[in-house]
C-alpha positions in Angstrom: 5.8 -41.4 72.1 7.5 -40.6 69.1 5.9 -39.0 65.7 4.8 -42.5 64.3 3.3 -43.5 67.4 1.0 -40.2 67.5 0.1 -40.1 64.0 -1.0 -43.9 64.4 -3.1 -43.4 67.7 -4.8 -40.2 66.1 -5.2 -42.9 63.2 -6.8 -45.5 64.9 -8.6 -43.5 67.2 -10.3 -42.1 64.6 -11.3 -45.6 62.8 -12.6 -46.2 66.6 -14.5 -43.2 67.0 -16.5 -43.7 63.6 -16.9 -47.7 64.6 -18.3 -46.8 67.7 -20.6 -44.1 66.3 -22.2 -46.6 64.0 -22.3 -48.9 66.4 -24.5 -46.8 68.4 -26.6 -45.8 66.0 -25.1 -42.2 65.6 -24.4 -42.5 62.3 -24.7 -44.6 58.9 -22.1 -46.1 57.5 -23.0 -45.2 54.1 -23.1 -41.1 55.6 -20.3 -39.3 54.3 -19.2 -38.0 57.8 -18.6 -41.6 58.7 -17.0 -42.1 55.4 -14.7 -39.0 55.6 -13.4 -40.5 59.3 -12.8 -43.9 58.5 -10.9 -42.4 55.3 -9.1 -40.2 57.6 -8.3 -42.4 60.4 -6.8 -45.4 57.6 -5.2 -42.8 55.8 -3.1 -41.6 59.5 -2.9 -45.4 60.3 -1.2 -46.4 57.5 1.3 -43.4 57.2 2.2 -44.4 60.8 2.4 -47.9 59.4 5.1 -46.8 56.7 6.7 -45.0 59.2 7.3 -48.2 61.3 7.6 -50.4 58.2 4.9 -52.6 59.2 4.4 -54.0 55.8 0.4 -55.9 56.5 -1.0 -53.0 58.2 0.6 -50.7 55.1 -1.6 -53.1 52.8 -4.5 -53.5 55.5 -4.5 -49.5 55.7 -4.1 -49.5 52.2 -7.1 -51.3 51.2 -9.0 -49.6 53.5 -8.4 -46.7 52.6 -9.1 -47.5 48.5 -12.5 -48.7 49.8 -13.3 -46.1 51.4 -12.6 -43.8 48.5 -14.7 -46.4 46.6 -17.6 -46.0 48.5 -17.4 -42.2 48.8 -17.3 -42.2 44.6 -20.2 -44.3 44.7 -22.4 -41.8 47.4 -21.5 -38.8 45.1 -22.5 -40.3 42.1 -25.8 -41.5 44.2 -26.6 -38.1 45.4 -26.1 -36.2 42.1 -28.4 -38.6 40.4 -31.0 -38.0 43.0 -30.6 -34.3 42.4 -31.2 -34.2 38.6 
């Protein structure tokens, strides 16, 4: 396996791992730890996608990865208006 192909396995193994956890009721898909994976494992999938020049899963990992930034925005701003 070449650099790509580990970086894109870590990747989507991660985006796996966080699926599967909220699948089994682990954890929320609205907690940060299953935010901070699935931002993590799009952000590795899609630099192995560049790396391959894959072009739709660059803008699949793309998007992805803006919406989970989006969603992580939108918890911090939750939880610091629960706090004051």
């Amino acid at each position: 396996m070449n650099v790509a192909d580990w970086i894109g396995t870590i990747g989507v193994g991660l985006l796996l791992i966080a699926f599967g956890l909220n699948l089994l009721d682990l954890i929320s898909a609205k907690s940060f730890m299953y935010l901070i994976i699935n931002l993590s494992g799009a952000l590795l999938a899609g630099i192995a996608s560049v790396l391959i020049n894959y072009i739709p899963f660059v803008i699949l990992e793309a998007v992805w990865v803006l919406v989970s930034i989006f969603a992580m925005v939108v918890k911090i701003k939750e939880s610091r208006k629960i706090k004051q």
